[in-house]
C-alpha positions as CSV (number, residue, x, y, z in Angstrom):
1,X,0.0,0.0,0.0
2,X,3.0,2.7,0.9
3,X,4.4,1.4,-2.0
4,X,2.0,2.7,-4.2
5,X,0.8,5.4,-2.7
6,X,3.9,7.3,-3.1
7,X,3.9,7.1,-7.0
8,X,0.4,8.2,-6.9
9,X,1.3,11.2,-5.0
10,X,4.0,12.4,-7.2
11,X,1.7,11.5,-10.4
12,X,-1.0,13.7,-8.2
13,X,1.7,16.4,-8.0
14,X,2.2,16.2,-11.9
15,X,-1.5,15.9,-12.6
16,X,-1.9,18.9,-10.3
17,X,1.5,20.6,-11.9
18,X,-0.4,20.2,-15.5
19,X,-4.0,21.4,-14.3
20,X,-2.2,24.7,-12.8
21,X,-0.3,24.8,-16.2
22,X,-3.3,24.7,-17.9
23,X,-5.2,27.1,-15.9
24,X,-2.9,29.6,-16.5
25,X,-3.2,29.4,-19.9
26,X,-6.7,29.6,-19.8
27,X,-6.3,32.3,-17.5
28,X,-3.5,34.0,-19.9
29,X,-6.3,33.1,-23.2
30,X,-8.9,34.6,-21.3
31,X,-6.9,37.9,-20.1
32,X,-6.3,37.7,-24.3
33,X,-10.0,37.4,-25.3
34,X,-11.1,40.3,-22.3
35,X,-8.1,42.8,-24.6
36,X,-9.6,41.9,-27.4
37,X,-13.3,42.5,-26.2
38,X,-12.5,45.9,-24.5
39,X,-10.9,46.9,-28.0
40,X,-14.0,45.6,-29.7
41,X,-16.1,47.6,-27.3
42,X,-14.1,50.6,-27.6
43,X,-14.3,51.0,-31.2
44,X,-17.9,50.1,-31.4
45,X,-18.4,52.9,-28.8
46,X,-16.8,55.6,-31.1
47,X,-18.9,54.3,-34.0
48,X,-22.5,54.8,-32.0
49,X,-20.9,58.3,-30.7
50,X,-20.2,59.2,-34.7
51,X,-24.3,57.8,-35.2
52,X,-25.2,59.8,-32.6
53,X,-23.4,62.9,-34.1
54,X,-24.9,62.4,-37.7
55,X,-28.8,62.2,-36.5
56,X,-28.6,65.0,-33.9
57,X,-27.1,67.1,-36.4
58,X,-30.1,65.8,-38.8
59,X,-32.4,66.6,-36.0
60,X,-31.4,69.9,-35.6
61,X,-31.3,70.9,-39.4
62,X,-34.9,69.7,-40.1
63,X,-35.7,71.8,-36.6
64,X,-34.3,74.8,-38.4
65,X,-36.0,74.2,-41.7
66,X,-39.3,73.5,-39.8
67,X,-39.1,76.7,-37.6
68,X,-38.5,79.3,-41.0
69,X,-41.8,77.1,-42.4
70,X,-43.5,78.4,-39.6
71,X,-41.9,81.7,-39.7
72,X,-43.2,82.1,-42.9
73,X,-46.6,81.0,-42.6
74,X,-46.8,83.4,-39.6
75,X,-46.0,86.0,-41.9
76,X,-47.8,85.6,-44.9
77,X,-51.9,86.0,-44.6
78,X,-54.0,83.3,-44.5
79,X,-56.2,81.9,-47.8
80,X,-59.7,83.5,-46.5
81,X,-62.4,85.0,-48.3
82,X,-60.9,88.4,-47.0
83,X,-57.6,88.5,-48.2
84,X,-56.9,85.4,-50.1
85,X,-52.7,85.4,-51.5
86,X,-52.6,83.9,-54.7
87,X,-49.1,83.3,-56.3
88,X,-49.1,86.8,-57.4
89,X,-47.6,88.3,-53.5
90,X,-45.0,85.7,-53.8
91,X,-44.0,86.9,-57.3
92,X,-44.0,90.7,-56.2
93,X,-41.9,90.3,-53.3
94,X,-39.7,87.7,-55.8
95,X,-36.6,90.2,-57.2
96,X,-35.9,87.8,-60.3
97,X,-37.2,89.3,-63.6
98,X,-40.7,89.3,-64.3
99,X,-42.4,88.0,-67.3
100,X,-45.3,89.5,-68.4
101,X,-46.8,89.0,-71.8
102,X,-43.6,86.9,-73.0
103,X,-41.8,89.8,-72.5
104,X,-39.2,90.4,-70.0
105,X,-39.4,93.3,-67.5
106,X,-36.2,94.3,-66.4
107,X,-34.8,97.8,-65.1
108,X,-34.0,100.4,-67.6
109,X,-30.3,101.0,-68.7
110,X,-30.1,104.1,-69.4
111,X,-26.8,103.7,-70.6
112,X,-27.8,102.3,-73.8
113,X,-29.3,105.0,-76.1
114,X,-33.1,104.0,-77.3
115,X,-32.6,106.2,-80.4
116,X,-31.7,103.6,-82.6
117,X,-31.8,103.0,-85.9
118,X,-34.1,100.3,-85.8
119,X,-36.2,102.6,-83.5
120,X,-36.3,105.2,-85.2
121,X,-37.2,103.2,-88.5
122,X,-40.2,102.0,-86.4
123,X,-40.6,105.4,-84.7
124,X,-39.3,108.4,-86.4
125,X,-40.4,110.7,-84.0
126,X,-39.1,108.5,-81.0
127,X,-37.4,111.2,-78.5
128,X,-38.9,114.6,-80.5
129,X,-39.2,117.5,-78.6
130,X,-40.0,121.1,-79.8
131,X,-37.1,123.4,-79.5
132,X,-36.8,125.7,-76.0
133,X,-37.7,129.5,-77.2
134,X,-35.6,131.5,-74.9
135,X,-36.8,134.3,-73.7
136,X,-35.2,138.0,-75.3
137,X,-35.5,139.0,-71.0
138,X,-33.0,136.7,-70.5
139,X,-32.5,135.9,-66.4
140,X,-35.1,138.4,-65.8
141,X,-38.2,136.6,-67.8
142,X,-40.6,135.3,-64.7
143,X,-42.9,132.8,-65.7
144,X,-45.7,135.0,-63.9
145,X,-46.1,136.8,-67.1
146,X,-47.1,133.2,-69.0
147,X,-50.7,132.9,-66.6
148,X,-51.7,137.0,-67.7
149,X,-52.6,135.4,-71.0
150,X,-56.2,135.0,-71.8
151,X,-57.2,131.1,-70.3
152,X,-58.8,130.3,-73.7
153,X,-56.1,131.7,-75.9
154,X,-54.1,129.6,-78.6
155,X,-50.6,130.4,-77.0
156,X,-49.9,132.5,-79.8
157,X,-49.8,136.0,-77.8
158,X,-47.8,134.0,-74.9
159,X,-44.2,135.8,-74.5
160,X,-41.3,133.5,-75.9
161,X,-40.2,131.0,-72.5
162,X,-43.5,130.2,-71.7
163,X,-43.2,127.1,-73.5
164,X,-46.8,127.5,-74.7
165,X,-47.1,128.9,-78.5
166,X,-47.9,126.6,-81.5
167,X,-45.7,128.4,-83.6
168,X,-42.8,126.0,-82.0
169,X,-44.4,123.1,-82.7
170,X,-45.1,123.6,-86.6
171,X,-47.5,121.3,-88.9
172,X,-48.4,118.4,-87.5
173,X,-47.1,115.2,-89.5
174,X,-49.9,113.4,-91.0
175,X,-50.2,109.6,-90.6
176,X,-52.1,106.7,-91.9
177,X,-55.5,106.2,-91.3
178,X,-54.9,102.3,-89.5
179,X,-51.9,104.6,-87.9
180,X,-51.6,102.8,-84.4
181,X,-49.3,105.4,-82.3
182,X,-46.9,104.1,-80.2
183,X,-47.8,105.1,-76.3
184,X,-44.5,104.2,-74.6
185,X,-42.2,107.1,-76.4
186,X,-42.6,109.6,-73.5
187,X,-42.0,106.3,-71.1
188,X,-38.9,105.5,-72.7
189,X,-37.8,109.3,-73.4
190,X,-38.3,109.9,-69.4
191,X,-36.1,106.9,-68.8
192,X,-33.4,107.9,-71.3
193,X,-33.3,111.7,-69.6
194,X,-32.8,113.0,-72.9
195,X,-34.6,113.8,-76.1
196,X,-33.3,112.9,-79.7
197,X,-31.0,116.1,-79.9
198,X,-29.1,115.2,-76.5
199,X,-31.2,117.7,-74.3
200,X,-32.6,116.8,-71.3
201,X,-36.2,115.3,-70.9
202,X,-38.3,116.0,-69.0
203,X,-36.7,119.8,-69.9
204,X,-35.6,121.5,-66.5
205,X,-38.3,124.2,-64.8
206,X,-37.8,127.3,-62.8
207,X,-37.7,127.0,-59.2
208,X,-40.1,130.4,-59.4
209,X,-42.8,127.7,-60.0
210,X,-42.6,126.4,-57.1
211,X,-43.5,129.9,-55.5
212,X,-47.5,131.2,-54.9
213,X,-48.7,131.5,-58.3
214,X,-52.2,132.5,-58.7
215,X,-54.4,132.3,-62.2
216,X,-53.5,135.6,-63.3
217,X,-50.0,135.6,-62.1
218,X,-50.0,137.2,-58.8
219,X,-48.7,135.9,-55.4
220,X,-51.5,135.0,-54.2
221,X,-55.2,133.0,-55.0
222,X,-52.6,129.6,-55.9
223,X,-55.6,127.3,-54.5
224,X,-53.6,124.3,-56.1
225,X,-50.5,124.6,-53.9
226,X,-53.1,125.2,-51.0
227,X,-54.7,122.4,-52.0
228,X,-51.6,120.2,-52.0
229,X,-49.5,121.7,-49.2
230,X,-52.7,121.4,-46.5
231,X,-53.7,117.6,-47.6
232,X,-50.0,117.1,-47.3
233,X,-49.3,114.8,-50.6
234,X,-45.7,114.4,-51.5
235,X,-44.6,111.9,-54.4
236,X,-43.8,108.5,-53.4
237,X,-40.9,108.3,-55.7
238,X,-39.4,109.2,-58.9
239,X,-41.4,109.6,-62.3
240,X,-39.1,107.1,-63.6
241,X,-39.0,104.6,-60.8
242,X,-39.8,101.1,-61.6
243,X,-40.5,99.9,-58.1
244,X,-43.0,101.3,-55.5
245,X,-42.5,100.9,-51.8
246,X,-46.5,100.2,-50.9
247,X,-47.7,99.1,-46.5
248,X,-51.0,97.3,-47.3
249,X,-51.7,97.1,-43.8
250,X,-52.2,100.6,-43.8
251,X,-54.7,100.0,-46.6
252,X,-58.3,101.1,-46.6
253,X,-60.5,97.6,-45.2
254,X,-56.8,95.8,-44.9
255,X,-57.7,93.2,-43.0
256,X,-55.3,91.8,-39.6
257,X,-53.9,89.1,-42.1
258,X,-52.5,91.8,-44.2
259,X,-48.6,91.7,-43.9
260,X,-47.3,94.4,-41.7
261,X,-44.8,96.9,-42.6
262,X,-43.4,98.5,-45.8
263,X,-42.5,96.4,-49.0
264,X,-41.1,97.2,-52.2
265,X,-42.6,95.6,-54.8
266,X,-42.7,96.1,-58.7
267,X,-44.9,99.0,-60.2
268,X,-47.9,98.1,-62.1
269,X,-48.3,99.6,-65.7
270,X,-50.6,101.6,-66.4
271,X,-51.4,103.9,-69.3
272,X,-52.3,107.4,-68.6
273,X,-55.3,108.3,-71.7
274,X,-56.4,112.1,-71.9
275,X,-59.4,113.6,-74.1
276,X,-58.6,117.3,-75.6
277,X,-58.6,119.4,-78.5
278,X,-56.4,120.3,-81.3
279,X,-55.8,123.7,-79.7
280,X,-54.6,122.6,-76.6
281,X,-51.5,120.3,-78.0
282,X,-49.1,123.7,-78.2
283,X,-50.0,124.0,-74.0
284,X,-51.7,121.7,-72.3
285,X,-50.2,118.3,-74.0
286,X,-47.4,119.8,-73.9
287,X,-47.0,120.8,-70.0
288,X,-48.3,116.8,-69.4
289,X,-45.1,115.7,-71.6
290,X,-43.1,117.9,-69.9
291,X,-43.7,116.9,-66.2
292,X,-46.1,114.3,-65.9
293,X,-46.6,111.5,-68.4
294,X,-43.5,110.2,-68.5
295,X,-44.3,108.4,-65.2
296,X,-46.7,106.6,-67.5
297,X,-46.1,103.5,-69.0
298,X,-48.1,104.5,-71.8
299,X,-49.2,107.8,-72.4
300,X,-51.8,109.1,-75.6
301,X,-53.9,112.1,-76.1
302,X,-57.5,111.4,-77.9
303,X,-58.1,114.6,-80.0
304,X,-59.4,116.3,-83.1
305,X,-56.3,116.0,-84.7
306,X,-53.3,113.5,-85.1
307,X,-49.5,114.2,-84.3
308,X,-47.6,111.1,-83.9
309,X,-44.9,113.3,-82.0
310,X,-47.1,113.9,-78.9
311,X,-48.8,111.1,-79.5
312,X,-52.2,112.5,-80.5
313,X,-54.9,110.5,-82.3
314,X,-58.6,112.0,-83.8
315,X,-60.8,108.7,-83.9
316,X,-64.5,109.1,-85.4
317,X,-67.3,108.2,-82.8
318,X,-70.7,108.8,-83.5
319,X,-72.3,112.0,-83.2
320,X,-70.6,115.7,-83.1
321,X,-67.3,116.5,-81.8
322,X,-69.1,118.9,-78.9
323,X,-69.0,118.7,-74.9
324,X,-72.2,117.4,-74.7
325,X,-71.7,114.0,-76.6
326,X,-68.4,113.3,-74.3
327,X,-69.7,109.7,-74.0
328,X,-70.0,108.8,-77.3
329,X,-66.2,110.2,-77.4
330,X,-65.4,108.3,-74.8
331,X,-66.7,104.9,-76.0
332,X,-64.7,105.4,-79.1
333,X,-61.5,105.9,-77.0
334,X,-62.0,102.8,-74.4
335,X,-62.5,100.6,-77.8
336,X,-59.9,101.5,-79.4
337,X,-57.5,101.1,-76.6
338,X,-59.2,97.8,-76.1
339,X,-58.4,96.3,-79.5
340,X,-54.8,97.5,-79.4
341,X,-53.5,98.0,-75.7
342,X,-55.2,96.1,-73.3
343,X,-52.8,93.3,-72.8
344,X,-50.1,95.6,-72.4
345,X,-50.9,96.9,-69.6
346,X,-52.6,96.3,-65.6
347,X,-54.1,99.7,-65.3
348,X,-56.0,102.6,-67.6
349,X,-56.5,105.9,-66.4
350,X,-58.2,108.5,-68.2
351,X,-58.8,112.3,-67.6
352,X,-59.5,115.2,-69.3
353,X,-56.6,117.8,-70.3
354,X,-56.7,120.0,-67.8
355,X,-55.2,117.5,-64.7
356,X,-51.9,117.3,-62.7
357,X,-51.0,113.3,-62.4
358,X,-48.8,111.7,-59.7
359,X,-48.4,108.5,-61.7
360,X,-46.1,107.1,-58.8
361,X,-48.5,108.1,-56.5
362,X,-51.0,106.2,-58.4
363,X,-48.8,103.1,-58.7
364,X,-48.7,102.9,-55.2
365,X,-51.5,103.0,-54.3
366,X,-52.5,100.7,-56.8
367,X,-50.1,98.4,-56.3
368,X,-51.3,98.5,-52.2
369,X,-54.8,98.0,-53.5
370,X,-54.1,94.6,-55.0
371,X,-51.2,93.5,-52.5
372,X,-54.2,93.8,-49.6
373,X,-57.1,91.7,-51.6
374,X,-54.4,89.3,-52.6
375,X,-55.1,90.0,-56.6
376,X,-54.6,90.6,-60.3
377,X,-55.7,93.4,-62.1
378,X,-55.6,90.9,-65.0
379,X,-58.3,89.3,-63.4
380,X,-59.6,91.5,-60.5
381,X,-62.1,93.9,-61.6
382,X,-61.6,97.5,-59.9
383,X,-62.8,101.1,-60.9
384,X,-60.9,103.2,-58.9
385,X,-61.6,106.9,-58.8
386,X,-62.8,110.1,-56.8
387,X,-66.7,108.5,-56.0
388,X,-69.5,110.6,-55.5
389,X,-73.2,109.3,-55.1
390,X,-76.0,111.7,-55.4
391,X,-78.7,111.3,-52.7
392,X,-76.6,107.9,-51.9
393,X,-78.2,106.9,-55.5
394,X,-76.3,106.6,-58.9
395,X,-72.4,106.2,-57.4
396,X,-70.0,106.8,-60.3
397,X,-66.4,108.2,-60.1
398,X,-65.3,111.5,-60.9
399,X,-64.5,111.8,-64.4
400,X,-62.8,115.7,-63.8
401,X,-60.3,114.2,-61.1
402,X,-60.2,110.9,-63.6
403,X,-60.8,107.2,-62.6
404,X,-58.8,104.2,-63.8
405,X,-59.8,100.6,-64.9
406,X,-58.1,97.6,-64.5
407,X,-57.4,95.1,-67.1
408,X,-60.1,93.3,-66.3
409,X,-62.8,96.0,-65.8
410,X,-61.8,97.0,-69.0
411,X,-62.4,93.5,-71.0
412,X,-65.7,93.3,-69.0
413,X,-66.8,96.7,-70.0
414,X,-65.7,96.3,-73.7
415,X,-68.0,92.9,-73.8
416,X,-70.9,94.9,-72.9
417,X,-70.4,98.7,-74.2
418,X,-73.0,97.9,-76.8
419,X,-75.8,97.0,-74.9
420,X,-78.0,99.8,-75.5
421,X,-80.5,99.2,-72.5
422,X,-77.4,98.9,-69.5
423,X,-74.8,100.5,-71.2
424,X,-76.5,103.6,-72.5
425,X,-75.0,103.1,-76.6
426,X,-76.9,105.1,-77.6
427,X,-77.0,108.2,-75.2
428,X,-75.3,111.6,-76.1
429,X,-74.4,113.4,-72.9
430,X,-71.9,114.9,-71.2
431,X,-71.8,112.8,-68.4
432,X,-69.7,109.9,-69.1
433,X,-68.5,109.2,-65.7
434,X,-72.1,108.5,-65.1
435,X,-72.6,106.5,-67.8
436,X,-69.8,104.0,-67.5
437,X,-70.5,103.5,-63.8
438,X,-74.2,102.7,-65.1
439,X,-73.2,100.1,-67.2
């Protein structure tokens, strides 16, 4: 028995010896594996951290894009039967060119001369202007003497300076009969700042008419300026300005959704129309091209007689050429602006010859008018004007201060101006302003 027990202890001892080698080895492997897992762990730590990066910074982008959404929709009116925005608000308030009628609208370069030879060929009396009679006073002429004139006189007793005698204009040329006259010259000479010859347009005027000038000339009676000065209107901008700075909240029934503060937007067109006489082209067409209607987009003078360099046109209408058959005139002059203007154009004022215009003024308030109902003159029909209504019966707008039409009114009216029972057709009076709020 002791014989054999001792070789089973040392084969214990080796059997233990080889477990303890072996257990260190496992111990040593699994010291190895634990390494290699805490590597493993590492890295996939900095992995989910980079994940983690990528969708925060995800997060927070479409937080940013979803807080200008609202932004915006805060600050844009809502679609209501009050004020519904149409495409047209985003498009004003968009600075990239506009197209209207396939045609670009871009700002004028007035560094390029419009007096072409291929404008000319299509215009010859693009950029005319009747020569500047100085006066033999010299500094001393004061244009007081100009309103001592009789009110009702040709021009042709007027003292040279007062930029008012037919003798300066000459013959008028004579035109075709289908002669269509082209209603942007005045435009495009305002633009320019200079006429054919290289002399500034509008022509300069004395600061002595910005002084108390009444109708005969004296220093005082000027109910104009009065007028004016105590309703405190000042131009909105430049006659040549294509861009209006409009707040439609201010705006006559603007509604809360209106958008607050002032924006610029584009100006509309409109095209300024005035009926006269043949006697009045030397004076009164002539002061309107020399301050006024160049803040028109289109600018034409319906009279008894034809002069493509003012532009003047004589149309037939039915019945006499007399005050008192002013409609039928005036039918004649909305048609035929109608077959060959209305899609140039948003807006059509007309007046008679003896009115001051602030087209800018206009354009703004124009351009207010359709920002605040969210519409299109294109579309929107709108007869804007000085309203009066008799006894709270018969409300028409003034035709002495003028009224204006938009594109729309205009196609309406032209679809019915023949309808003798609603439309009147057939009336001769003087009241046109009456007649076309009638119908």
């Amino acid at each position: 028995m002791h014989r054999r027990t001792a070789p089973s202890l040392a084969a214990s001892s080796k059997v233990a010896a080889s477990r303890e080698r072996r257990a260190r080895r496992k111990v040593q492997n699994g010291n190895g594996l634990n390494r290699s897992s805490a590597k493993s762990k590492s890295a996939l730590g900095y992995g989910q951290r980079i994940l983690v990066l990528t969708v925060s910074l995800i997060v927070v982008i479409l937080i940013l894009v979803w807080i200008g959404a609202m932004f915006h929709l805060s600050t844009t009116p809502s679609q209501s039967d009050e004020g519904r925005v149409p495409a047209i608000r985003n498009n004003l308030l968009n600075d990239k060119p506009k197209i209207k009628n396939n045609i670009p609208v871009r700002p004028y370069d007035g560094s390029k001369t419009p007096y072409t030879s291929t404008a000319l060929a299509q215009n010859p009396y693009l950029g005319w202007q009747p020569t500047l009679a100085s006066s033999p006073l010299g500094s001393s002429f004061s244009w007081r003497q100009c309103f001592k004139a009789d009110p009702k006189s040709d021009g042709t007793d007027q003292p040279a300076g007062c930029r008012e005698n037919p003798n300066e204009f000459g013959d008028a040329p004579t035109v075709e009969k289908d002669w269509i006259p082209d209603v942007t010259m005045v435009r495009t000479m305002a633009m320019y700042g200079k006429d054919k010859d290289g002399n500034p347009f509008p022509p300069p005027l004395s600061n002595e008419l910005c002084e108390n000038i009444g109708v005969t000339g004296g220093k005082n009676g000027d109910s104009n300026k009065q007028c004016l000065t105590q309703a405190m209107i000042h131009r909105t901008g430049p006659l040549t300005s294509e861009t209006v700075s409009i707040t439609p909240s201010n705006h006559y029934e603007a509604t809360a959704s209106v958008q607050k503060g002032t924006i610029d937007v584009p100006a509309p067109k409109i095209m300024c129309l005035v009926y006269t006489m043949a006697d009045a082209h030397a004076n009164r067409i002539r002061a309107m091209r020399d301050t006024w209607a160049g803040g028109c987009n289109g600018f034409l003078a319906f009279s008894t007689e034809s002069d493509p360099r003012l532009p003047t046109i004589s149309l037939e209408h039915e019945g006499p050429e007399s005050y008192n058959n002013m409609w039928q005139k005036v039918r004649s002059i909305w048609r035929f602006v109608g077959e060959n203007y209305l899609d140039e154009f948003d807006w059509f004022f007309i007046g008679g010859d003896d009115l001051f215009v602030m087209p800018h003024n206009l354009k703004t308030y124009l351009a207010s008018l359709v920002y605040k109902d969210g519409t299109d003159p294109k579309t929107k029909e709108y007869f804007v004007g000085r309203r009066f209504a008799p006894g709270g019966r018969d409300p028409f707008n003034s035709g002495g201060a003028g009224y204006t039409l938009s594109r729309a009114t205009l196609r309406k009216f032209l679809a019915n101006m023949d309808d003798a029972q609603h439309c009147s057709a057939n009336a001769h009076t003087s009241m046109e302003d009456v007649m076309i709020a009638r119908c």
